[in-house]
BALO-8846 format. One record per residue: x, y, z of N, C-alpha, C in turn; residue number from 1; residue in one letter. Coordinates in Angstrom, 2 decimals. Layout:
# BALO-8846
<rec><n_east>X</n_east><n_north>Y</n_north><n_up>Z</n_up><ca_east>X</ca_east><ca_north>Y</ca_north><ca_up>Z</ca_up><c_east>X</c_east><c_north>Y</c_north><c_up>Z</c_up><seq>NUM</seq><type>A</type></rec>
...
# end
This chain:
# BALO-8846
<rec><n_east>-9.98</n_east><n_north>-60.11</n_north><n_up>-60.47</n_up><ca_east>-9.05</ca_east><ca_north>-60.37</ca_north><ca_up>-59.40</ca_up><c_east>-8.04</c_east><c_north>-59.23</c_north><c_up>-59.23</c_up><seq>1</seq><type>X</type></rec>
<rec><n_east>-7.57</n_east><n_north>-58.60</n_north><n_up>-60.12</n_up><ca_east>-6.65</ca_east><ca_north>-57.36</ca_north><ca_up>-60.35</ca_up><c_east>-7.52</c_east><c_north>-56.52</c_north><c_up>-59.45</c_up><seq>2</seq><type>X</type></rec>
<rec><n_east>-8.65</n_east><n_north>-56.28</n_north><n_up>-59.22</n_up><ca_east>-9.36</ca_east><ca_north>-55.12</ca_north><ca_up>-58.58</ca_up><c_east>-9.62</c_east><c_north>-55.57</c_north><c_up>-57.30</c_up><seq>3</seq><type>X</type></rec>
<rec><n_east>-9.37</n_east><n_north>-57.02</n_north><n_up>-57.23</n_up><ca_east>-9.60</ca_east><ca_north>-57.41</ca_north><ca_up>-55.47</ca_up><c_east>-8.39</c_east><c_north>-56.79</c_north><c_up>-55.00</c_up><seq>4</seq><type>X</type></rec>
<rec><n_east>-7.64</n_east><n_north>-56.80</n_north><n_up>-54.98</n_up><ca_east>-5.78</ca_east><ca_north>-57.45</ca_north><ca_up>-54.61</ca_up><c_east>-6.04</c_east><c_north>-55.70</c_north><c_up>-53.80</c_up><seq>5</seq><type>X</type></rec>
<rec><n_east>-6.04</n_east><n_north>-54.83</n_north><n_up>-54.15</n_up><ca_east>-6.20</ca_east><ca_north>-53.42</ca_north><ca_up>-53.55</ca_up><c_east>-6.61</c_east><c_north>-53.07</c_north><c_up>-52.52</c_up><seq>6</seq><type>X</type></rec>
<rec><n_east>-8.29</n_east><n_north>-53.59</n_north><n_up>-53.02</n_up><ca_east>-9.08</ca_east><ca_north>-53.63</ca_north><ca_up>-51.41</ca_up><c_east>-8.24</c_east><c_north>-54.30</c_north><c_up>-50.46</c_up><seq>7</seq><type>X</type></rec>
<rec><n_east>-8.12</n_east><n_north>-55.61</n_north><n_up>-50.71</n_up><ca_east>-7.63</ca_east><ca_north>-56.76</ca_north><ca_up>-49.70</ca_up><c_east>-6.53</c_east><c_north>-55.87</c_north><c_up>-48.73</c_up><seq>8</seq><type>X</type></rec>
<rec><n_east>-5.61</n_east><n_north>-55.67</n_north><n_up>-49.58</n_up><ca_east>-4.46</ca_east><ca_north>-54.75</ca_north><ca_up>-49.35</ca_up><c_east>-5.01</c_east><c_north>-53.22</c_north><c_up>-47.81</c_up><seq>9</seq><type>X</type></rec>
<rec><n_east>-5.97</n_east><n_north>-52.58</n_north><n_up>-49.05</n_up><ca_east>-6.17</ca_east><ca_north>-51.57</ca_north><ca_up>-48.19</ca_up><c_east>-7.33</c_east><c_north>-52.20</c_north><c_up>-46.49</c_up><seq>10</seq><type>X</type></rec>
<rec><n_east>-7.71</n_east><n_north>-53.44</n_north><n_up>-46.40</n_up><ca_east>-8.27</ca_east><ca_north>-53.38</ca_north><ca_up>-45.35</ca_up><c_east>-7.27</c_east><c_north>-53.91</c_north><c_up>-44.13</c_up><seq>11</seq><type>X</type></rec>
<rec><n_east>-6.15</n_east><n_north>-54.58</n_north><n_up>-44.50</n_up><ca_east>-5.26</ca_east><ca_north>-54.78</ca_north><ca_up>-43.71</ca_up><c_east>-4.41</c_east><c_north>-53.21</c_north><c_up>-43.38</c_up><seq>12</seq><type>X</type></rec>
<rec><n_east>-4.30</n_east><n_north>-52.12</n_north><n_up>-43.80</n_up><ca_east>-3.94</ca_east><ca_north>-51.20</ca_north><ca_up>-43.23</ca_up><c_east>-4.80</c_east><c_north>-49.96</c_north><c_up>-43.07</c_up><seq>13</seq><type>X</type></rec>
<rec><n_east>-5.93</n_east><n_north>-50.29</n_north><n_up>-42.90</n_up><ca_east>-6.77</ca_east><ca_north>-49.57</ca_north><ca_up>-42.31</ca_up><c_east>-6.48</c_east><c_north>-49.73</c_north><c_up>-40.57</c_up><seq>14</seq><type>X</type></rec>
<rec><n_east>-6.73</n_east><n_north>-50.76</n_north><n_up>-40.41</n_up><ca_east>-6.76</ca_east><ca_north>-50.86</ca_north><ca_up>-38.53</ca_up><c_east>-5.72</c_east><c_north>-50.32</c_north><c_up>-38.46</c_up><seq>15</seq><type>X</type></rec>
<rec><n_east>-4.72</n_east><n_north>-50.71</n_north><n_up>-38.80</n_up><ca_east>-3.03</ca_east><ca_north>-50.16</ca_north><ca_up>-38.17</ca_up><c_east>-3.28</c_east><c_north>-48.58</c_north><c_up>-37.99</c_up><seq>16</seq><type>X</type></rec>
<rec><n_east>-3.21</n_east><n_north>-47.75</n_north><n_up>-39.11</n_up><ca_east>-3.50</ca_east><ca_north>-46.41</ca_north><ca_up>-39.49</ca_up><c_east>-4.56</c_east><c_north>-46.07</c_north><c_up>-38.47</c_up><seq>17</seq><type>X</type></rec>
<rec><n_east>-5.20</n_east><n_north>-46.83</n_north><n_up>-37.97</n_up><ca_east>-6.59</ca_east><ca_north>-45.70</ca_north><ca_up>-37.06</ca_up><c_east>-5.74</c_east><c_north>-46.31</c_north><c_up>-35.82</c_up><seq>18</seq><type>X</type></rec>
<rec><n_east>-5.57</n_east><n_north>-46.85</n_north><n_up>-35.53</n_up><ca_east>-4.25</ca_east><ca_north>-46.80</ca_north><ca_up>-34.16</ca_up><c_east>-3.88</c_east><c_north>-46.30</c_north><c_up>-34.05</c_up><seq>19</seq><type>X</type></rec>
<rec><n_east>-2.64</n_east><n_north>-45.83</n_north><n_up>-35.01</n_up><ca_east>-1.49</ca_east><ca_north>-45.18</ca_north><ca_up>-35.05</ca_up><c_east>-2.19</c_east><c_north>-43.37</c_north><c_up>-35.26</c_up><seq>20</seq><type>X</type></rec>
<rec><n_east>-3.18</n_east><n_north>-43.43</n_north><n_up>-35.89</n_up><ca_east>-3.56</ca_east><ca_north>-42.06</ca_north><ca_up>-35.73</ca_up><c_east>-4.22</c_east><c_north>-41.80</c_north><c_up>-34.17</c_up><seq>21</seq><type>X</type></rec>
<rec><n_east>-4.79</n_east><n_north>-42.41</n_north><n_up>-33.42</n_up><ca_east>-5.50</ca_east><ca_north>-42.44</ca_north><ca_up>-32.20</ca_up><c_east>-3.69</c_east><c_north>-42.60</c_north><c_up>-31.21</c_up><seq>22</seq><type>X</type></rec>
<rec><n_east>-3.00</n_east><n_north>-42.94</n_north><n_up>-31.52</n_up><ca_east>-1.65</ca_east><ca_north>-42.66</ca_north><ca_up>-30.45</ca_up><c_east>-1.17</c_east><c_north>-41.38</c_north><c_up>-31.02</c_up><seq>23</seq><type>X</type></rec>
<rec><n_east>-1.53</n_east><n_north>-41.33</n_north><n_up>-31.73</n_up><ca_east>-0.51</ca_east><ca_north>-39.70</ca_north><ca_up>-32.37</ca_up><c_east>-1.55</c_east><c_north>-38.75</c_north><c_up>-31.49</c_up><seq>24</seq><type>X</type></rec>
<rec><n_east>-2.44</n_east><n_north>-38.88</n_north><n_up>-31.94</n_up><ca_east>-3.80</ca_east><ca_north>-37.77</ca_north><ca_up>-31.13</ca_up><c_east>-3.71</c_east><c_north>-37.97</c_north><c_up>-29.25</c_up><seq>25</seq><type>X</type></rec>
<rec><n_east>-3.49</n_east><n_north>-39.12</n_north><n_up>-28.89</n_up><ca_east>-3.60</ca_east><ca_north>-38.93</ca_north><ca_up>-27.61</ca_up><c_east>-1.72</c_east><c_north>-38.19</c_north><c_up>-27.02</c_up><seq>26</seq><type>X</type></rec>
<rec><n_east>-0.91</n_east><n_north>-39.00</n_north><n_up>-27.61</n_up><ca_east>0.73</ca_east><ca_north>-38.42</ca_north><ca_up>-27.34</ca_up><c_east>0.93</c_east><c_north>-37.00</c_north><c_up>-27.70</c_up><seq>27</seq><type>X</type></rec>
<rec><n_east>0.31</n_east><n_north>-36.41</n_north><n_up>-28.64</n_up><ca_east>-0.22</ca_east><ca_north>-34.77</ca_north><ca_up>-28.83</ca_up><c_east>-0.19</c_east><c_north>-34.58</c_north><c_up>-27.49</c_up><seq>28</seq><type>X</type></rec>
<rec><n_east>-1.68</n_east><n_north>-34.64</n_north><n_up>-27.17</n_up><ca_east>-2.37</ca_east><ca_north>-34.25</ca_north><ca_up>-25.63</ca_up><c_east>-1.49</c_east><c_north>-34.80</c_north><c_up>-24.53</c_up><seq>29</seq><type>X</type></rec>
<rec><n_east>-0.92</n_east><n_north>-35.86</n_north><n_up>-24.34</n_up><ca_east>-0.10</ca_east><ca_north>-36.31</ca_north><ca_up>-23.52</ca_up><c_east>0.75</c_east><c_north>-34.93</c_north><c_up>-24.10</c_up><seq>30</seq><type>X</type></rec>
<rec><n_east>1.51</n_east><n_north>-34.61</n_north><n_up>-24.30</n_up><ca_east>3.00</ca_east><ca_north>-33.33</ca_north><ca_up>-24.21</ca_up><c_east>2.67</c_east><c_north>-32.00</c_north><c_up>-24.33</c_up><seq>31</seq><type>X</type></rec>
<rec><n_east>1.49</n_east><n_north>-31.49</n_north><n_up>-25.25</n_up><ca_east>1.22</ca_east><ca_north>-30.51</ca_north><ca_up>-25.26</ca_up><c_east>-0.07</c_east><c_north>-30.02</c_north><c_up>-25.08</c_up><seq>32</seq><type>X</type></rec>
<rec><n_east>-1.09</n_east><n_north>-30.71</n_north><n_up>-24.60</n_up><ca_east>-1.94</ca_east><ca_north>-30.64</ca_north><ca_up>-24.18</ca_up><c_east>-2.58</c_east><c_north>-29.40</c_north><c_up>-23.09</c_up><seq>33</seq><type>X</type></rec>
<rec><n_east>-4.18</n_east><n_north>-29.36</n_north><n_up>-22.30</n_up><ca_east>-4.06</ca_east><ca_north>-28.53</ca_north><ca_up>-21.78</ca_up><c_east>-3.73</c_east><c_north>-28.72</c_north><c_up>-20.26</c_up><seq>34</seq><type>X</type></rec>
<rec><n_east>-3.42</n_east><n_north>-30.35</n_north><n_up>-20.07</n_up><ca_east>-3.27</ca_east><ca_north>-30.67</ca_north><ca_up>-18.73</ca_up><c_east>-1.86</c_east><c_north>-31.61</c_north><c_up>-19.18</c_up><seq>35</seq><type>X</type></rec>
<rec><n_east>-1.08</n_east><n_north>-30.79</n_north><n_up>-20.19</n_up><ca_east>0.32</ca_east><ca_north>-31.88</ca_north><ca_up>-20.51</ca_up><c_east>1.50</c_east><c_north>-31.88</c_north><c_up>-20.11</c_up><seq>36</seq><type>X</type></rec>
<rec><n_east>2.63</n_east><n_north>-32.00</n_north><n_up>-19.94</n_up><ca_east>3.56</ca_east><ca_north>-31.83</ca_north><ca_up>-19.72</ca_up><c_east>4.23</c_east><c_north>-30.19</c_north><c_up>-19.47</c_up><seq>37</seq><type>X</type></rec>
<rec><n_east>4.04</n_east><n_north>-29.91</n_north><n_up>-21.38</n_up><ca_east>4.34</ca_east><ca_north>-28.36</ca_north><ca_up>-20.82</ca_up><c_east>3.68</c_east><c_north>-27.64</c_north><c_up>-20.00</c_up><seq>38</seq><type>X</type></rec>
<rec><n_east>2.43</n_east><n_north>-27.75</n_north><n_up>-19.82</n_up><ca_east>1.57</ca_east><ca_north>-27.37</ca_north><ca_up>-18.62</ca_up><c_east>2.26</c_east><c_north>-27.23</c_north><c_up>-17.32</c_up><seq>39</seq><type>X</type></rec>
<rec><n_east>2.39</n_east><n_north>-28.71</n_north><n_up>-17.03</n_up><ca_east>2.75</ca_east><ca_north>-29.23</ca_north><ca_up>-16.07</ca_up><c_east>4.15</c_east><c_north>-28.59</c_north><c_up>-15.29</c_up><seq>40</seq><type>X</type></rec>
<rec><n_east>5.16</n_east><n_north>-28.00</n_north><n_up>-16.34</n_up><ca_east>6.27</ca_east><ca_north>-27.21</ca_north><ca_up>-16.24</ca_up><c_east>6.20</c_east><c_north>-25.84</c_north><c_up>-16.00</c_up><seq>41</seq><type>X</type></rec>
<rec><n_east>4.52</n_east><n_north>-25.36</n_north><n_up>-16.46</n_up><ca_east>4.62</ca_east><ca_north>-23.75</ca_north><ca_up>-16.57</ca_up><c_east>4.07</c_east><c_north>-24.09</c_north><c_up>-14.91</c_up><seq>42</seq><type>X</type></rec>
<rec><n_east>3.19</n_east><n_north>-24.83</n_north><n_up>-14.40</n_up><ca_east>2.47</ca_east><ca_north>-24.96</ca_north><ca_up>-13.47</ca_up><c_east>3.83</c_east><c_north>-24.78</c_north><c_up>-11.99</c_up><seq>43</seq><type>X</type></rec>
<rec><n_east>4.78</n_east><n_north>-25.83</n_north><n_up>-12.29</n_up><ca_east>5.85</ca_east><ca_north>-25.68</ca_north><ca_up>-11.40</ca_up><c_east>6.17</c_east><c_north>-24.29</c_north><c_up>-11.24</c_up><seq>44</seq><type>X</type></rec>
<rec><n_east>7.01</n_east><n_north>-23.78</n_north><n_up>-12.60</n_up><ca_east>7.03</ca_east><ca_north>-22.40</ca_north><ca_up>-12.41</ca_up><c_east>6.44</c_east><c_north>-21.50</c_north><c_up>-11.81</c_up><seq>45</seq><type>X</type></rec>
<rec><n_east>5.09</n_east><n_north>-21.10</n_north><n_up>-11.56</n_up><ca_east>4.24</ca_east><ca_north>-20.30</ca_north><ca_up>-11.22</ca_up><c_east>4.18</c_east><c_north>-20.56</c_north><c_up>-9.62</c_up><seq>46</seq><type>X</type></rec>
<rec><n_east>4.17</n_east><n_north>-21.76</n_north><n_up>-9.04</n_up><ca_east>4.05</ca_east><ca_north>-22.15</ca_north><ca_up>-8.00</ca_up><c_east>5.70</c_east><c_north>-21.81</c_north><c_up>-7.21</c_up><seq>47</seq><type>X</type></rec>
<rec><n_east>7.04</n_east><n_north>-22.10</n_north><n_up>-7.78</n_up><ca_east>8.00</ca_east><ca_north>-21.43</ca_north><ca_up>-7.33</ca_up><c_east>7.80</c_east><c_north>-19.99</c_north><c_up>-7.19</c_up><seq>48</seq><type>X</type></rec>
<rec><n_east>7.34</n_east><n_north>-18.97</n_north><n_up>-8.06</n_up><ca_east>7.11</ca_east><ca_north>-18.02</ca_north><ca_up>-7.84</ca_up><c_east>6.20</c_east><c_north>-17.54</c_north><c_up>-7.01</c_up><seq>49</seq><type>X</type></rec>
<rec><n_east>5.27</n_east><n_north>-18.20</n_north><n_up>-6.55</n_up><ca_east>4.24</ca_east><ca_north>-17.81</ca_north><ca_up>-5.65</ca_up><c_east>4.93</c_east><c_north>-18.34</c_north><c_up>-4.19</c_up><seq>50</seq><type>X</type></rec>
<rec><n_east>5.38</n_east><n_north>-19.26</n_north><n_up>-4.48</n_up><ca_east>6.49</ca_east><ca_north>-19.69</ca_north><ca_up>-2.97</ca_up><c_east>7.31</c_east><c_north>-18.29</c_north><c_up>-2.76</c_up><seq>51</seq><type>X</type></rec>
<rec><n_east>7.91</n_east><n_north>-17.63</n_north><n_up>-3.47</n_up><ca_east>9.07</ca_east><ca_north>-16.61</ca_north><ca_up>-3.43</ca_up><c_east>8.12</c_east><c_north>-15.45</c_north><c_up>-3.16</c_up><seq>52</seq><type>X</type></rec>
<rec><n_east>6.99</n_east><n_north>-14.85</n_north><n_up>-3.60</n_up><ca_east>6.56</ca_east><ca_north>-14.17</ca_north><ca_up>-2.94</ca_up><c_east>5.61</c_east><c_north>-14.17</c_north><c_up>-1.93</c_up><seq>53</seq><type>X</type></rec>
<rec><n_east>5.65</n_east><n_north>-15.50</n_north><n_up>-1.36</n_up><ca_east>5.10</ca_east><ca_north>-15.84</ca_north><ca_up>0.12</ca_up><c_east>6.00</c_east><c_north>-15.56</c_north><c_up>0.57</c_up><seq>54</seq><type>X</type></rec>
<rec><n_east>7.01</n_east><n_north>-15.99</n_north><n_up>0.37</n_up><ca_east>8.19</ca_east><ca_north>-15.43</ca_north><ca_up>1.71</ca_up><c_east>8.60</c_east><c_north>-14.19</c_north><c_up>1.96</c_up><seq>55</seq><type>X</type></rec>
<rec><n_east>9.10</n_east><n_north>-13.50</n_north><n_up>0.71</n_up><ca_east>8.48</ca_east><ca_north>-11.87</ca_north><ca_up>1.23</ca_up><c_east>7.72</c_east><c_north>-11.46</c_north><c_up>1.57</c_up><seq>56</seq><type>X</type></rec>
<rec><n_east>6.20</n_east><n_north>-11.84</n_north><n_up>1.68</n_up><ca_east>5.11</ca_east><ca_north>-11.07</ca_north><ca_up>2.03</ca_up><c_east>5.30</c_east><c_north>-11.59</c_north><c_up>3.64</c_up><seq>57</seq><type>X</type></rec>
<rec><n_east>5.55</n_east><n_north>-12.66</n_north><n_up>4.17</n_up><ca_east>5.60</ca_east><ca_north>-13.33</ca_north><ca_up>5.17</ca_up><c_east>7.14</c_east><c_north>-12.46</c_north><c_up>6.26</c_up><seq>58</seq><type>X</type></rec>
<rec><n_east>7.98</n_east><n_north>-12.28</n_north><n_up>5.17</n_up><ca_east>9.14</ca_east><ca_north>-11.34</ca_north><ca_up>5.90</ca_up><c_east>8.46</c_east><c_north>-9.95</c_north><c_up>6.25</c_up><seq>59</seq><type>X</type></rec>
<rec><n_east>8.20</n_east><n_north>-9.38</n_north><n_up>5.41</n_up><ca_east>6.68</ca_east><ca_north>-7.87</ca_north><ca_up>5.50</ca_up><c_east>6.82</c_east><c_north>-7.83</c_north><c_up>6.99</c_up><seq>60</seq><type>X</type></rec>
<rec><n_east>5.61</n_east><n_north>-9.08</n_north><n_up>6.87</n_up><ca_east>5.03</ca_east><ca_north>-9.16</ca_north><ca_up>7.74</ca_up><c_east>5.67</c_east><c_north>-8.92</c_north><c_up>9.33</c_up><seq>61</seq><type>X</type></rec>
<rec><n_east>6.45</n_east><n_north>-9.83</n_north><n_up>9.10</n_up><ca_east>7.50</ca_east><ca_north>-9.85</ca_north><ca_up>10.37</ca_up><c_east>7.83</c_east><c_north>-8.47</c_north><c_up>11.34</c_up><seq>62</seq><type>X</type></rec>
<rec><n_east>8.50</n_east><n_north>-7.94</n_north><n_up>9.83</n_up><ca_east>9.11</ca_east><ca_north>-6.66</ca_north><ca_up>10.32</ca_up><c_east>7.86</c_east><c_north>-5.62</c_north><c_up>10.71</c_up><seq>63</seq><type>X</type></rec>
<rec><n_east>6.58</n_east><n_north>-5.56</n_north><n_up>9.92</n_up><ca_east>5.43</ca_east><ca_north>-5.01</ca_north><ca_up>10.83</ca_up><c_east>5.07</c_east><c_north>-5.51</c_north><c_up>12.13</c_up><seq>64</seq><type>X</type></rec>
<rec><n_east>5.26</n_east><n_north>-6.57</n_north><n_up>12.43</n_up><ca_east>4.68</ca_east><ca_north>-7.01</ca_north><ca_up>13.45</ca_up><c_east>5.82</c_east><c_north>-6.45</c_north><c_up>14.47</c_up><seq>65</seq><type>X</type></rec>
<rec><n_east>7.15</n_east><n_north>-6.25</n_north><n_up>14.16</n_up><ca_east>8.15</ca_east><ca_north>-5.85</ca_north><ca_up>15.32</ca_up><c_east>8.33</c_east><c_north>-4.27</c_north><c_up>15.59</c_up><seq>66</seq><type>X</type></rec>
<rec><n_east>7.36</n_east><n_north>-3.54</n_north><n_up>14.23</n_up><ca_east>7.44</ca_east><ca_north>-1.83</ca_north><ca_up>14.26</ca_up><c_east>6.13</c_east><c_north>-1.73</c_north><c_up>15.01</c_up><seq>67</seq><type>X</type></rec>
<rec><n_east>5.00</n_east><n_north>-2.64</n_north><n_up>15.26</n_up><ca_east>3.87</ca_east><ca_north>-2.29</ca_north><ca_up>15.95</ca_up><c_east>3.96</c_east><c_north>-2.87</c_north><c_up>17.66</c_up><seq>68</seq><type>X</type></rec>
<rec><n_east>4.69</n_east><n_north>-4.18</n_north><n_up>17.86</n_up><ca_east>5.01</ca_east><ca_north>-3.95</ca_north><ca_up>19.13</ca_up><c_east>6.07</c_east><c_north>-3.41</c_north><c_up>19.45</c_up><seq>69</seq><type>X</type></rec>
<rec><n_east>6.96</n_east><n_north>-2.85</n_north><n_up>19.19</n_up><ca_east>8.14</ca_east><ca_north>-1.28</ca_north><ca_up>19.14</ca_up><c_east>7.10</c_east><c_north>-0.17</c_north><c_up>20.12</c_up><seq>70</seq><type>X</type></rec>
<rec><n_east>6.06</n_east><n_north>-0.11</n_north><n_up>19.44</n_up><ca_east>4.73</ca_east><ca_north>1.14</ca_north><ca_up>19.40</ca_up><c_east>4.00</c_east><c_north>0.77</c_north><c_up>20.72</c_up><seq>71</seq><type>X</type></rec>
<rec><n_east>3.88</n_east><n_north>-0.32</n_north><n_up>20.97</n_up><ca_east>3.05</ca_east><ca_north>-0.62</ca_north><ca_up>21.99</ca_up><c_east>3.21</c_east><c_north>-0.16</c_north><c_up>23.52</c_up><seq>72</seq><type>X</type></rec>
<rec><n_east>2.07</n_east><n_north>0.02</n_north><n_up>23.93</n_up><ca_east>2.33</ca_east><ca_north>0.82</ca_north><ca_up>25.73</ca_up><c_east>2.51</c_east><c_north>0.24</c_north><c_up>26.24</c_up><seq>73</seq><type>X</type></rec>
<rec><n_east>2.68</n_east><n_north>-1.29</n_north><n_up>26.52</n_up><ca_east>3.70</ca_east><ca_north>-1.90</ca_north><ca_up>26.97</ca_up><c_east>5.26</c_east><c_north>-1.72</c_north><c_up>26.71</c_up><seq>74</seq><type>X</type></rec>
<rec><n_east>5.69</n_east><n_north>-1.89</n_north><n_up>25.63</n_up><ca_east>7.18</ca_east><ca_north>-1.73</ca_north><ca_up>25.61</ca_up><c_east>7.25</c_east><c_north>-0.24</c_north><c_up>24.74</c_up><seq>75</seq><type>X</type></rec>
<rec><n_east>7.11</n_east><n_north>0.47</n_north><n_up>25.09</n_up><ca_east>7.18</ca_east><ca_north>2.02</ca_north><ca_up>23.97</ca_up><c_east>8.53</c_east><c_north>2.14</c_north><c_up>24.01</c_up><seq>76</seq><type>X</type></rec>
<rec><n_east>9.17</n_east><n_north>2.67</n_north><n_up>22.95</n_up><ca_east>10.27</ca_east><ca_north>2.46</ca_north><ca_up>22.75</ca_up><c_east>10.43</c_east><c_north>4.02</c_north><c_up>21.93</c_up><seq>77</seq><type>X</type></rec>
<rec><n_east>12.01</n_east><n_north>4.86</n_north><n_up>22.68</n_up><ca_east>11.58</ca_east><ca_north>6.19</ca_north><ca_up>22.29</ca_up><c_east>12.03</c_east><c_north>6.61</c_north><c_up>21.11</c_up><seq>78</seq><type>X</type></rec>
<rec><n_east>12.95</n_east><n_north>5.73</n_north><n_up>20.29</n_up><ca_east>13.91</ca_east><ca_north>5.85</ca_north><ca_up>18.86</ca_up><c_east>12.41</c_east><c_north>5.83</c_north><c_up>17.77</c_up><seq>79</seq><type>X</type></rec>
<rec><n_east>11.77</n_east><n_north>4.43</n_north><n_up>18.48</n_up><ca_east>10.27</ca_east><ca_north>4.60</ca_north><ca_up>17.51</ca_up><c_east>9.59</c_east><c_north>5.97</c_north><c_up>17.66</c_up><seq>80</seq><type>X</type></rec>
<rec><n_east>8.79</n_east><n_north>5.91</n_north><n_up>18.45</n_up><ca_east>8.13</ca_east><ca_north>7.07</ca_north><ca_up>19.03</ca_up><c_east>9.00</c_east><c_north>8.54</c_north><c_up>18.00</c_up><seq>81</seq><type>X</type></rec>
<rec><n_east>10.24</n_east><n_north>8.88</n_north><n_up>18.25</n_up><ca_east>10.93</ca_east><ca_north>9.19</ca_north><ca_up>17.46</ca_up><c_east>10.69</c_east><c_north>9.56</c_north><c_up>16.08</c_up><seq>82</seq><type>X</type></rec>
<rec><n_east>11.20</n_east><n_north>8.63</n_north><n_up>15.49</n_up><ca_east>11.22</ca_east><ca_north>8.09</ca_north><ca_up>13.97</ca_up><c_east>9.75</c_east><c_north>8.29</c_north><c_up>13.15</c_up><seq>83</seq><type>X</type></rec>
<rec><n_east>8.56</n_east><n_north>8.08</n_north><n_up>14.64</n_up><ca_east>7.10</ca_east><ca_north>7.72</ca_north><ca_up>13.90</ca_up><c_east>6.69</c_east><c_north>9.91</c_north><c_up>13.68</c_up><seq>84</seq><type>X</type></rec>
<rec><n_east>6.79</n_east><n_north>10.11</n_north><n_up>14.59</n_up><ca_east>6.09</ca_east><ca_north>11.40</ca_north><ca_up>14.98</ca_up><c_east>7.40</c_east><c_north>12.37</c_north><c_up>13.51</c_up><seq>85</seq><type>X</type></rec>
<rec><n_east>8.31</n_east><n_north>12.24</n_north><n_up>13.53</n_up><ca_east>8.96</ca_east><ca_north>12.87</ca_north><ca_up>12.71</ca_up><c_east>8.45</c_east><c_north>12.69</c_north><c_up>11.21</c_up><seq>86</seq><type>X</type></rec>
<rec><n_east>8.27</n_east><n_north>11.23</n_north><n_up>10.82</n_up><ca_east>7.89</ca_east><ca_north>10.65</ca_north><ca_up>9.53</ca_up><c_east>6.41</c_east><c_north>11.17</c_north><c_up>9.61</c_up><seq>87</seq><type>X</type></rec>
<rec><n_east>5.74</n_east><n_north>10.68</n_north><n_up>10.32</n_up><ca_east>3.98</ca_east><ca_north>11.20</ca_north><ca_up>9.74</ca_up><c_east>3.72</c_east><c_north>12.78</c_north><c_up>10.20</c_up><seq>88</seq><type>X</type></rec>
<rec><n_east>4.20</n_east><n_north>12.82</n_north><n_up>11.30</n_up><ca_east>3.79</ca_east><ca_north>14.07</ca_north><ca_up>11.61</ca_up><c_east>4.47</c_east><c_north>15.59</c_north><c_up>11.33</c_up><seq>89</seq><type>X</type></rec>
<rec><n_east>5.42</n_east><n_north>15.00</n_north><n_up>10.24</n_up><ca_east>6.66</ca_east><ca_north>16.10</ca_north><ca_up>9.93</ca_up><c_east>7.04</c_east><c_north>16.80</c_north><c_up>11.10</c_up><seq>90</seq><type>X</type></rec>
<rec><n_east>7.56</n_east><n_north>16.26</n_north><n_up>12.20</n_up><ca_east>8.30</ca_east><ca_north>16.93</ca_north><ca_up>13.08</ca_up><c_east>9.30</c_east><c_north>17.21</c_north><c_up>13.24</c_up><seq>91</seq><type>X</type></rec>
<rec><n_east>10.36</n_east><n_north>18.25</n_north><n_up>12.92</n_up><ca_east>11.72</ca_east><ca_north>18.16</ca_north><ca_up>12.90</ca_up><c_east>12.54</c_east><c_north>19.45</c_north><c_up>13.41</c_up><seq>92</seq><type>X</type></rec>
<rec><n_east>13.49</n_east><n_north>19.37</n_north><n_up>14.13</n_up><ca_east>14.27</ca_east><ca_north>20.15</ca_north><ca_up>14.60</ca_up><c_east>14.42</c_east><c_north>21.26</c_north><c_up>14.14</c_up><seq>93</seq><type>X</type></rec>
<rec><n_east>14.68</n_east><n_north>22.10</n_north><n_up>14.47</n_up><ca_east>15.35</ca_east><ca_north>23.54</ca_north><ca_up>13.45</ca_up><c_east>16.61</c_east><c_north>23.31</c_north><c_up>13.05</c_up><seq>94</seq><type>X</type></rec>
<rec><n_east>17.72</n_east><n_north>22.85</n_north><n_up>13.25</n_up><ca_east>19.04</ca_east><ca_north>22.66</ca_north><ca_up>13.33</ca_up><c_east>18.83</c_east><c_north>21.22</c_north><c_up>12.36</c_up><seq>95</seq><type>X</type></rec>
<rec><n_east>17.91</n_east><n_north>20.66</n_north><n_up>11.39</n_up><ca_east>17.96</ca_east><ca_north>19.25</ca_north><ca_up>11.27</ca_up><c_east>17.42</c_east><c_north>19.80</c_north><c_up>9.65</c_up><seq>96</seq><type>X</type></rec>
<rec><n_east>17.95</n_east><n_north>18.90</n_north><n_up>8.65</n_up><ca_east>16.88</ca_east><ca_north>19.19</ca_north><ca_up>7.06</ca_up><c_east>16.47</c_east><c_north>18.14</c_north><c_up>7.06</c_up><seq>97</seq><type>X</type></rec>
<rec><n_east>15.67</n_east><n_north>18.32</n_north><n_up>6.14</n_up><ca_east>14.48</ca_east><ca_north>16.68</ca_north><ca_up>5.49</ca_up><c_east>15.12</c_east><c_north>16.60</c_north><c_up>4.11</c_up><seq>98</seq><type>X</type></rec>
<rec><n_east>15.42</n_east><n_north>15.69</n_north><n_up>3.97</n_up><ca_east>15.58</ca_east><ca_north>14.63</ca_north><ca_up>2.77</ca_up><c_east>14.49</c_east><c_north>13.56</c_north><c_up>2.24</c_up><seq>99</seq><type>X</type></rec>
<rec><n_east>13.92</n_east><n_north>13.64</n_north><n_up>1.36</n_up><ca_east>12.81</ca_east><ca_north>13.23</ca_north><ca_up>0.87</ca_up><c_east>12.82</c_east><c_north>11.89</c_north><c_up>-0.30</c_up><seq>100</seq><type>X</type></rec>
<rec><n_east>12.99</n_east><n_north>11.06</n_north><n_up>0.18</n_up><ca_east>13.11</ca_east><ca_north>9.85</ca_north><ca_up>-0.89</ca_up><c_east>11.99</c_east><c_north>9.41</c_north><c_up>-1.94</c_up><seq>101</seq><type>X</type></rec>
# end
């Protein structure tokens, strides 16, 4: 009977223990997992940042779209015209220096 009393003992905390190990293993993966929480935080992050450089690329954009109809033979505009032929085509005054950024 001294050698029952153990077993008896150990089969009542067997179940508990494989529970409690099967919530530890899934609450792991629940927080740090590869679809877990911290995930879930770096994921926000990345997505604010991709918001922030949509909107600059989207501002870019803008301002190209207002230097190419500037250009256009409909509205030609002579400060552009200007500005363009000097910059690509190194055109410049005699009386004028270039400064080179």
């Amino acid at each position: 009977m001294i050698f029952k009393l153990p077993r008896l003992r150990m089969r009542f905390y067997i179940l508990p223990f494989i529970f409690l190990m099967i919530t530890l293993y899934f609450t792991y993966h629940l927080i740090q997992g590869e679809r877990g929480l911290f995930r879930l935080f770096e994921v926000n992050k990345e997505l604010d940042q991709a918001e922030v450089l949509l909107k600059k690329s989207e501002y870019e954009k803008e301002i190209m779209e207002a230097r190419i109809n500037s250009i256009s033979s409909d509205s030609l505009s002579a400060d552009m015209l200007d500005e363009l032929g000097r910059k690509e085509l190194g055109f410049i005054r005699s009386d004028e220096y270039v400064i080179f950024e």
